[in-house]
C-alpha positions as CSV (number, residue, x, y, z in Angstrom):
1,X,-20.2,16.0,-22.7
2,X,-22.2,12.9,-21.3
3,X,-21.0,10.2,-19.2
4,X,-19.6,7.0,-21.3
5,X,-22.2,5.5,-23.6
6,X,-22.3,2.1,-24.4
7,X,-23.7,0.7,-28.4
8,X,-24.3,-2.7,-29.2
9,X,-21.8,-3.8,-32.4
10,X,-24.3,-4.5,-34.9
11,X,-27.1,-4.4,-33.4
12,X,-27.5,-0.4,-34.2
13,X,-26.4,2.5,-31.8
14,X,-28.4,3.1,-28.6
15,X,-28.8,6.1,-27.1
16,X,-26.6,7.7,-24.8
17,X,-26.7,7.1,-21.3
18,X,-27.5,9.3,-19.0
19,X,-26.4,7.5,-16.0
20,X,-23.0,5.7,-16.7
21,X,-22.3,2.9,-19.2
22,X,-23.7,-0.4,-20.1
23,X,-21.0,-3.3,-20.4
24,X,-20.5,-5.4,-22.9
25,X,-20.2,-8.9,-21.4
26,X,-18.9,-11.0,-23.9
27,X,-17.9,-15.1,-23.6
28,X,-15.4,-17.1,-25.8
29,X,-18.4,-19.6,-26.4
30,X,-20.7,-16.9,-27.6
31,X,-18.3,-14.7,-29.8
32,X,-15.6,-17.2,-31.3
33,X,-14.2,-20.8,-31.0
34,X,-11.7,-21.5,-28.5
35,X,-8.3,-21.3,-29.2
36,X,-5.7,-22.9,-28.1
37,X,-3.4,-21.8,-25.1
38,X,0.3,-22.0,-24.7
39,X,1.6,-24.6,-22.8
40,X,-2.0,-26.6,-23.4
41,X,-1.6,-30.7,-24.0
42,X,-0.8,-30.6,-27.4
43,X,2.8,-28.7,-26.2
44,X,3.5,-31.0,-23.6
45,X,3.0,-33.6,-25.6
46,X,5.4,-32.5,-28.1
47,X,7.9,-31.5,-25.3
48,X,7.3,-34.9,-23.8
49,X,7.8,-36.9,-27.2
50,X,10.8,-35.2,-27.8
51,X,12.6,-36.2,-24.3
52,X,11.6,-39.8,-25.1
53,X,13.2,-39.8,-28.3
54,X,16.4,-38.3,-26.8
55,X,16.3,-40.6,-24.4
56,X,15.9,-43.9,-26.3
57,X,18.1,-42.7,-29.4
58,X,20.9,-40.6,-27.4
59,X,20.6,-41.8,-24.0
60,X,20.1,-38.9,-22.1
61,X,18.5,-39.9,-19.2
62,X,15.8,-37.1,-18.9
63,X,13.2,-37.8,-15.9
64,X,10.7,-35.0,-16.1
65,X,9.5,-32.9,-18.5
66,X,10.1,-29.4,-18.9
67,X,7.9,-26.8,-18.8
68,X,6.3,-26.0,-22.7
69,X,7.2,-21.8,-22.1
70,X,11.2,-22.6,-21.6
71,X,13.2,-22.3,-24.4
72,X,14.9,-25.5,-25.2
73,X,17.5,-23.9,-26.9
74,X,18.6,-22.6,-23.5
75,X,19.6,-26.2,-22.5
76,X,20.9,-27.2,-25.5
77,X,24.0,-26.6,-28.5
78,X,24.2,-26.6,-31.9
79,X,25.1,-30.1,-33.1
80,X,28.2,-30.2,-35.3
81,X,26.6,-31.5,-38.3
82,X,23.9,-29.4,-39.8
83,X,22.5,-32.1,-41.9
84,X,21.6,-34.3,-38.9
85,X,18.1,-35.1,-38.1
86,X,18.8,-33.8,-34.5
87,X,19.9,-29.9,-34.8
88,X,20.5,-29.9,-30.8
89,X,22.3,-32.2,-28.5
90,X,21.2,-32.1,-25.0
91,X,24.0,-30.9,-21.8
92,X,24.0,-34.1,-20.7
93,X,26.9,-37.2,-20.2
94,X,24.9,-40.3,-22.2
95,X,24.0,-43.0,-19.9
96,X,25.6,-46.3,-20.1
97,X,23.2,-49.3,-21.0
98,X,24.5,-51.8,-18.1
99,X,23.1,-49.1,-15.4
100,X,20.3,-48.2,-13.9
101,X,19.1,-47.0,-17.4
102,X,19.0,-50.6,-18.4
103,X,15.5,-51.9,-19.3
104,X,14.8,-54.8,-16.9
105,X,14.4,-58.2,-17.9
106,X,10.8,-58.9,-17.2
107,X,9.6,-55.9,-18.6
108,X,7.2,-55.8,-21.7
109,X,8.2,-52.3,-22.9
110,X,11.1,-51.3,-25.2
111,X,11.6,-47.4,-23.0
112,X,13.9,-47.6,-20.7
113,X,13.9,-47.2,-16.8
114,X,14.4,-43.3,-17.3
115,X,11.8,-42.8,-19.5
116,X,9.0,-44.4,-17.5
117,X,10.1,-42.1,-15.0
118,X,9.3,-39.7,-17.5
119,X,6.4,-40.6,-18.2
120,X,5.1,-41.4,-14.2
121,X,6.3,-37.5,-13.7
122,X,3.9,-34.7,-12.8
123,X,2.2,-32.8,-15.9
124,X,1.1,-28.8,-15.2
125,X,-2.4,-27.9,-15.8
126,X,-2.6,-26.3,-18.7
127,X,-2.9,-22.4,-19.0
128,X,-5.8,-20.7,-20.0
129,X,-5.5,-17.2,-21.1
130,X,-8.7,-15.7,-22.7
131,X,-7.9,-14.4,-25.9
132,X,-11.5,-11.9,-25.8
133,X,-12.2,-9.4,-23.4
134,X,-14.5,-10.0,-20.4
135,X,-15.7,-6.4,-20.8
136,X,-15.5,-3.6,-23.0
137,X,-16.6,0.0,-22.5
138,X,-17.3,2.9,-24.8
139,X,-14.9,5.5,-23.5
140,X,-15.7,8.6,-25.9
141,X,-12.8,11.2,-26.5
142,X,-10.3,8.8,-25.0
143,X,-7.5,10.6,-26.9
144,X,-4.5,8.9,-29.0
145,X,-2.0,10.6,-27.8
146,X,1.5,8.2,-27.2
147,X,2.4,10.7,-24.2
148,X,-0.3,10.8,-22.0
149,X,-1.5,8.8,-19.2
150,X,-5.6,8.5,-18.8
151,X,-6.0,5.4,-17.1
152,X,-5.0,4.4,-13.9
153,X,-7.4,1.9,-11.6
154,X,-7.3,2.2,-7.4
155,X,-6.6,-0.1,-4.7
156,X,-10.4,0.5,-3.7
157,X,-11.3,-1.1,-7.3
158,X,-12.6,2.5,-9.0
159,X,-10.8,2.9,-12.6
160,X,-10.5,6.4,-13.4
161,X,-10.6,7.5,-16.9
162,X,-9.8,10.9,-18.3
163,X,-12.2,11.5,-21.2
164,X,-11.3,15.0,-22.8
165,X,-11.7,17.9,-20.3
166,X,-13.7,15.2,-17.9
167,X,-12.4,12.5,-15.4
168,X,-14.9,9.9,-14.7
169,X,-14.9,6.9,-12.0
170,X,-16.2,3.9,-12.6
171,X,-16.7,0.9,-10.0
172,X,-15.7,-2.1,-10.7
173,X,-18.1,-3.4,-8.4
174,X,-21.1,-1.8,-9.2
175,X,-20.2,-0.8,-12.2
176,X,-21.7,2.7,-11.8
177,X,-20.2,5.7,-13.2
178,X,-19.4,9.2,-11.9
179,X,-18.3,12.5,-12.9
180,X,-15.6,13.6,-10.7
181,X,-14.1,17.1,-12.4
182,X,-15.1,18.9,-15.6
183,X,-12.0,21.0,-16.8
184,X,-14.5,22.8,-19.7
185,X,-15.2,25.7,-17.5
186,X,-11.1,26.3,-17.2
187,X,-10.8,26.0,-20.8
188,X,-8.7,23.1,-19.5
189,X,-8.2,19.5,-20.6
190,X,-7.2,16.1,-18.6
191,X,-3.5,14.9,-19.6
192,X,-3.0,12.0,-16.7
193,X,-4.7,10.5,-13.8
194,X,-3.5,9.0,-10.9
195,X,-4.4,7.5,-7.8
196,X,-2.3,7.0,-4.4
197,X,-1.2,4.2,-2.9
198,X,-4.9,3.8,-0.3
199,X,-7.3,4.4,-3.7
200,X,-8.4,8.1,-1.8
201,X,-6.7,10.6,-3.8
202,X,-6.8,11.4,-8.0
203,X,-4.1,13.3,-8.7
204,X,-5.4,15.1,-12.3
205,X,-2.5,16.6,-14.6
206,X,-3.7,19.1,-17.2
207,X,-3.1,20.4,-20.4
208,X,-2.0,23.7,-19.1
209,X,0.2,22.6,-16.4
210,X,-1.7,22.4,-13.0
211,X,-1.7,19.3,-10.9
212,X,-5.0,18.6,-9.2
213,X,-5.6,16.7,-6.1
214,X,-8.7,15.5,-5.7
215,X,-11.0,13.6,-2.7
216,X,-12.3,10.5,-4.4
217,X,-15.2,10.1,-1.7
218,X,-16.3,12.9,-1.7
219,X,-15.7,14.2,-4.6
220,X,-13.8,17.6,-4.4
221,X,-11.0,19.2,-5.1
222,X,-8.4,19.3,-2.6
223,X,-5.6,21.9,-3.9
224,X,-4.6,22.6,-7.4
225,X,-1.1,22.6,-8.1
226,X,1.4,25.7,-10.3
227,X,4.6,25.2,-11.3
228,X,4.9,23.4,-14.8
229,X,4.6,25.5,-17.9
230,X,3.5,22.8,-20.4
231,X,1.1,19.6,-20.1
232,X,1.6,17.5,-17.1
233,X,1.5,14.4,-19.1
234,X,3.1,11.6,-16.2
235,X,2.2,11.3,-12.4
236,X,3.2,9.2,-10.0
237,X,2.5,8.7,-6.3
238,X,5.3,7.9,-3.7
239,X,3.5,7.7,0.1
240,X,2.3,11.3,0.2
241,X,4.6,12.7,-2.1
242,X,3.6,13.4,-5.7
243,X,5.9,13.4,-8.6
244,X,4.8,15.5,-12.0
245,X,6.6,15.3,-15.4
246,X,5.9,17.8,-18.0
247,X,6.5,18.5,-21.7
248,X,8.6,21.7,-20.1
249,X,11.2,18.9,-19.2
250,X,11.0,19.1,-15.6
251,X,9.9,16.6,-12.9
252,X,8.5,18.2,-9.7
253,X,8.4,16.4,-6.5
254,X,6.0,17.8,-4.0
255,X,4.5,16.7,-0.6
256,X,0.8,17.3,-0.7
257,X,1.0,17.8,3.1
258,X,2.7,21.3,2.5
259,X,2.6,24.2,1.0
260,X,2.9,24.8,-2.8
261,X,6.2,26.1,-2.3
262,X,8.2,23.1,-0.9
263,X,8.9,21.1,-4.0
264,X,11.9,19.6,-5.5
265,X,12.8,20.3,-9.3
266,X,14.6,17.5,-11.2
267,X,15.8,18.5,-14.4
268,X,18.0,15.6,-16.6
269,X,15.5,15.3,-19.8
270,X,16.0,17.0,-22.9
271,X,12.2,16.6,-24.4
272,X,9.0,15.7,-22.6
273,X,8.8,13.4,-19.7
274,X,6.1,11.0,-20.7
275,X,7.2,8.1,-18.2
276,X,7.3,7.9,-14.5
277,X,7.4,4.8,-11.8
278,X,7.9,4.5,-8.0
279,X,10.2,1.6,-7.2
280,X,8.3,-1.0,-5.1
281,X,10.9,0.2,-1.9
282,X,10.1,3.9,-2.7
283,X,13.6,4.9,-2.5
284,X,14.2,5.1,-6.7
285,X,12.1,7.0,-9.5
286,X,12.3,6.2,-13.0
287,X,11.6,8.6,-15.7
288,X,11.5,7.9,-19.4
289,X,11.2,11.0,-21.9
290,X,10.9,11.5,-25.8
291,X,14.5,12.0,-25.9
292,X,14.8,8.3,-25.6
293,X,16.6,8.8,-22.0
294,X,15.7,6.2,-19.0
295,X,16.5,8.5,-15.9
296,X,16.7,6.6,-12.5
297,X,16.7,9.1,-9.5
298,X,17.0,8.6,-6.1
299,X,14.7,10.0,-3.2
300,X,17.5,12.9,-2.2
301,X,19.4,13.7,-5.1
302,X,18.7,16.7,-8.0
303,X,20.7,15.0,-10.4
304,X,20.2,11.3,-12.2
305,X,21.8,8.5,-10.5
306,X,21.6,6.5,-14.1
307,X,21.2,7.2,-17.2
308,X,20.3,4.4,-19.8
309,X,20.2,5.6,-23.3
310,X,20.0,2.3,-25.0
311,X,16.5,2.8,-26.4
312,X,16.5,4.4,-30.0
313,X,12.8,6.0,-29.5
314,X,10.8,7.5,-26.9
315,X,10.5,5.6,-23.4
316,X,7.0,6.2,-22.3
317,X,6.3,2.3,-20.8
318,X,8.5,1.9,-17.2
319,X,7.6,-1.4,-14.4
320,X,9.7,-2.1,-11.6
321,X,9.8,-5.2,-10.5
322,X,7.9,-6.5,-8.0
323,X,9.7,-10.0,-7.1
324,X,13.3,-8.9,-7.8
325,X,15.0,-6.2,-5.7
326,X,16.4,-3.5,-8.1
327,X,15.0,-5.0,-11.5
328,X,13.6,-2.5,-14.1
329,X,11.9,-2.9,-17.7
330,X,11.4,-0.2,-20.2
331,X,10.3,-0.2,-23.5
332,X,11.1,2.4,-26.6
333,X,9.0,3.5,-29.5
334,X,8.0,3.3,-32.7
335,X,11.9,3.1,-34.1
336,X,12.7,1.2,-30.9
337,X,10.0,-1.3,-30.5
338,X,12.6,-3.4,-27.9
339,X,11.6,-4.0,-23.6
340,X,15.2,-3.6,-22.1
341,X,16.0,-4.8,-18.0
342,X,18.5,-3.3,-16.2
343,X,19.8,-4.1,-12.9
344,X,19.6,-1.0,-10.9
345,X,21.9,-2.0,-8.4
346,X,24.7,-2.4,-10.8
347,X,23.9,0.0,-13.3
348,X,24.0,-3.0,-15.7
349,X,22.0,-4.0,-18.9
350,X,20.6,-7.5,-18.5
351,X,18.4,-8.4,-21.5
352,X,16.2,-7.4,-24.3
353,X,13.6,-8.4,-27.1
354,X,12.5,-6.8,-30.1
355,X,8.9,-6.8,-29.5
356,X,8.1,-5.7,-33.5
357,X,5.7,-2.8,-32.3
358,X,5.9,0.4,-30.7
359,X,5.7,-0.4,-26.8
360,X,3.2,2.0,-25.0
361,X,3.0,0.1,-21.5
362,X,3.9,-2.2,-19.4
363,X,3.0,-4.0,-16.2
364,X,4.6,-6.9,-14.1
365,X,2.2,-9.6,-12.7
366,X,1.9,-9.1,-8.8
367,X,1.8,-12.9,-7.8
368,X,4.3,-14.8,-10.7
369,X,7.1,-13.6,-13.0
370,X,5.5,-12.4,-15.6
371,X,4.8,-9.0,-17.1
372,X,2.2,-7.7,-19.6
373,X,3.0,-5.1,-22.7
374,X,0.8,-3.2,-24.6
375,X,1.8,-2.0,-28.3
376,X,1.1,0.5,-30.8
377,X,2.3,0.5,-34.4
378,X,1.7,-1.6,-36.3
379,X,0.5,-4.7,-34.5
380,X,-1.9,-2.6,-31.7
381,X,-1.6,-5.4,-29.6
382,X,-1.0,-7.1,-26.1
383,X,1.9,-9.5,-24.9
384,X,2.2,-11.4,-21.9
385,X,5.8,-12.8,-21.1
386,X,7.6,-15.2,-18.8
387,X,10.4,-13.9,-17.0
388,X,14.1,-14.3,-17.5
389,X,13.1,-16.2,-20.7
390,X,11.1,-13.6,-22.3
391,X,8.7,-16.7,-23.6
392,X,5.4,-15.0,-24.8
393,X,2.6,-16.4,-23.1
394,X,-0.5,-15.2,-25.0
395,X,-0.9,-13.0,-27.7
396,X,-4.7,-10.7,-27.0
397,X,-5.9,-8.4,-30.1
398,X,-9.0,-6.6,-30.4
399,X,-7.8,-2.7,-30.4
400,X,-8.1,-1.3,-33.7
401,X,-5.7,1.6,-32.6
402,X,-2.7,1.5,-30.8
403,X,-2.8,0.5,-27.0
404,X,-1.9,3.3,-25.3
405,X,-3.7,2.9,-21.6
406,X,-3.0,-0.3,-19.1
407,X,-3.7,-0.4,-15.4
408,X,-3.9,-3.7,-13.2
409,X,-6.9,-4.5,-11.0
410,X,-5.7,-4.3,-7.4
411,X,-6.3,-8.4,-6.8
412,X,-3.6,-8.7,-9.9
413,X,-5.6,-10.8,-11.7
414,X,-7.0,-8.5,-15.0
415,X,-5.7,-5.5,-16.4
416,X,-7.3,-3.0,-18.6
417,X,-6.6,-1.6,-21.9
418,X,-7.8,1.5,-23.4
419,X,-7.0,3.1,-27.2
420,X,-8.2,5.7,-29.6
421,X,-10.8,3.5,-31.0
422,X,-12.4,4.7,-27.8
423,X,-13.1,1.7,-26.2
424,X,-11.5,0.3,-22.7
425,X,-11.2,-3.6,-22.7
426,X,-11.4,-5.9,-19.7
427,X,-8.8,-8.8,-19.8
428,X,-8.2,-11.9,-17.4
429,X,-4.3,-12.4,-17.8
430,X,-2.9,-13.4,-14.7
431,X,-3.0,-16.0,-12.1
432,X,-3.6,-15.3,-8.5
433,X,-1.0,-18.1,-7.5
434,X,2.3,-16.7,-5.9
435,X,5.5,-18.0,-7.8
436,X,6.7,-20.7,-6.6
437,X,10.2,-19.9,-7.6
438,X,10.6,-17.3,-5.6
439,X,14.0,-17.6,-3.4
440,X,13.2,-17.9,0.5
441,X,16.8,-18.5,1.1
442,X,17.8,-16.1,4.4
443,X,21.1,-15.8,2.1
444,X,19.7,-14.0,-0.2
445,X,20.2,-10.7,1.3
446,X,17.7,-9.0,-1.2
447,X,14.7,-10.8,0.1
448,X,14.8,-8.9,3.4
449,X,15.6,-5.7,2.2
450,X,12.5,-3.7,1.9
């Protein structure tokens, strides 16, 4: 098979490439009108109407105005009668008219003191989520398959793709493409890919069972890997450790330093383990499986520390994250469809959200709290969410099958997507800026654990 060919939509098919793809560049302005963001003026103008009219009408005395992603409702109550033209009254005592809420004598305007305040109070810049791909590749024989893992993009900015019984690397940088392992000759074909922590190492799970470890730089194989009987379908890196889930249920842990023969077996799940994540501390694993299990391990144990069986389908799409010590997101299948947070440290369920489509992925924002999902059935779709409120914060479709690849670019700014339609799409979701929100409190005695 060749390297990844690129053909122009409509303009005819090209050729294929012999050395690496073409990318599509594609502009907003070029391909479609602009549309509008969350959270853009026309939101915070509504939000800001609506706090004048509670102030002026039911004296509340609001100041500033709240952020256009928060849900109101959070702040508010039912009011008792349903009739009324206001279906929410604000948590707040009403403001007597002789006090500071008074209008002053000399003024010209009917609002009141509070809501020039309002008014004089600092608006956020709108956000501006792109709802087209900066880039899309042609990705032939990228397989639609729910339980594997063919994407996976390195801290030295090289995505690596598996493409049937090949694993190609392509730079982000200079966007050229190479081969790094052709499975054919093996009769073999590529199930997962996954980097370490530095970008120097591919781990390669196949469809027989091995584990492959491969040089990046230089590319050549390193070691290859026994011990699983079925497709290694999940992989996941933990310093120079390497942990392998299989459809023969088990999860091998195995340092790469050693010989073959040190490895640690972890047996809980019941069906394939299509799911594995590293907490950010390294001390906890997560595996989700098709027996709709969430498994949380720790770094010593053979036997589950948790167990979450909440989810009513498969749990393929696992984040930890990375702001809140001991916070973990899954998300269930087709007859699922829900993203669920637990509280590690407790053992608790927190929250969850029907999403309306089979989750495949997710990812959590490395500067803000936010997290991206990817979906399958029906919608084939991609969802970005504030966090605790779960507000969605854009809405990205293009995929005409369902989204079953997602890594994140190592500056945390754009992810990518890849789906049986063959194609892998280029996305600028996130912002750069660290949360501001983020407790520096020396109380908080999770902030200095690491």
């Amino acid at each position: 098979m060749g390297l990844w060919r690129f053909k122009e939509r409509g303009l005819g098919a090209g050729p294929p490439w012999r050395h690496g793809p073409r990318i599509r560049e594609t502009t907003a302005e070029a391909n479609q009108p602009p549309e509008p963001s969350l959270g853009g003026p026309a939101d915070q103008d509504a939000v800001t109407y609506a706090a004048l009219l509670r102030n002026e009408l039911l004296g509340s005395g609001i100041e500033t105005v709240q952020d256009p992603h928060t849900d109101e409702r959070r702040h508010a109550v039912p009011s008792q009668d349903s009739h009324s033209l206001f279906k929410y009254a604000v948590h707040t005592k009403r403001v007597p008219f002789h006090s500071d809420n008074e209008v002053s004598p000399y003024s010209l305007s009917p609002l009141s003191n509070k809501s020039h305040k309002l008014l004089r109070s600092p608006r956020k810049p709108a956000r501006k989520i792109s709802k087209i791909p900066f880039k899309v590749l042609d990705a032939p024989e990228l397989q639609d398959d729910f339980y594997l893992n063919l994407v996976d993009w390195s801290a030295g900015n090289l995505l690596s793709v598996g493409l049937g019984a090949c694993v190609y690397l392509w730079s982000a940088c200079t966007s050229q493409v190479t081969r790094l392992c052709d499975l054919s000759v093996d009769g073999d074909s590529v199930t997962s890919v996954c980097w370490n922590e530095r970008g120097s190492l591919v781990a390669v799970g196949t469809h027989k069972g091995y584990v492959q470890i491969w040089d990046a730089s230089g590319g050549r194989k390193l070691t290859s890997l026994e011990g699983h009987s079925a497709r290694v379908g999940a992989l996941a890196w933990n310093g120079e450790q390497l942990s392998s889930g299989s459809r023969d249920r088990v999860i091998l842990q195995r340092d790469v330093r050693t010989p073959p023969s040190a490895e640690r077996r972890l047996q809980g799940h019941r069906q394939e383990v299509c799911g594995l994540k590293w907490s950010p501390d390294h001390q906890h694993l997560a595996s989700g499986g098709n027996d709709n299990k969430l498994l949380v391990w720790n770094s010593s144990s053979l036997l589950p520390m948790q167990q979450y069986s909440d989810h009513l389908a498969a749990v393929k799409a696992i984040a930890w994250s990375p702001h809140q010590h001991g916070l973990l997101v899954s998300g269930g299948g087709t007859a699922d469809r829900c993203l669920r947070f637990w509280n590690t440290l407790t053992g608790q369920a927190l929250q969850s959200t029907d999403t309306g489509s089979q989750v495949c992925n997710l990812a959590w924002s490395k500067h803000a709290n936010e997290l991206v999902s990817t979906h399958g059935y029906s919608q084939n779709q991609i969802l970005v969410w504030k966090y605790p409120s779960l507000t969605q914060v854009a809405k990205l479709t293009g995929h005409s099958y369902r989204v079953l690849y997602l890594a994140v670019s190592p500056d945390g700014e754009a992810i990518v997507t890849g789906a049986g339609d063959e194609t892998l799409r280029f996305w600028n979701v996130f912002s750069k800026t660290r949360c501001t929100k983020e407790s520096k409190s020396v109380l908080n005695l999770f902030t200095r654990i690491r």
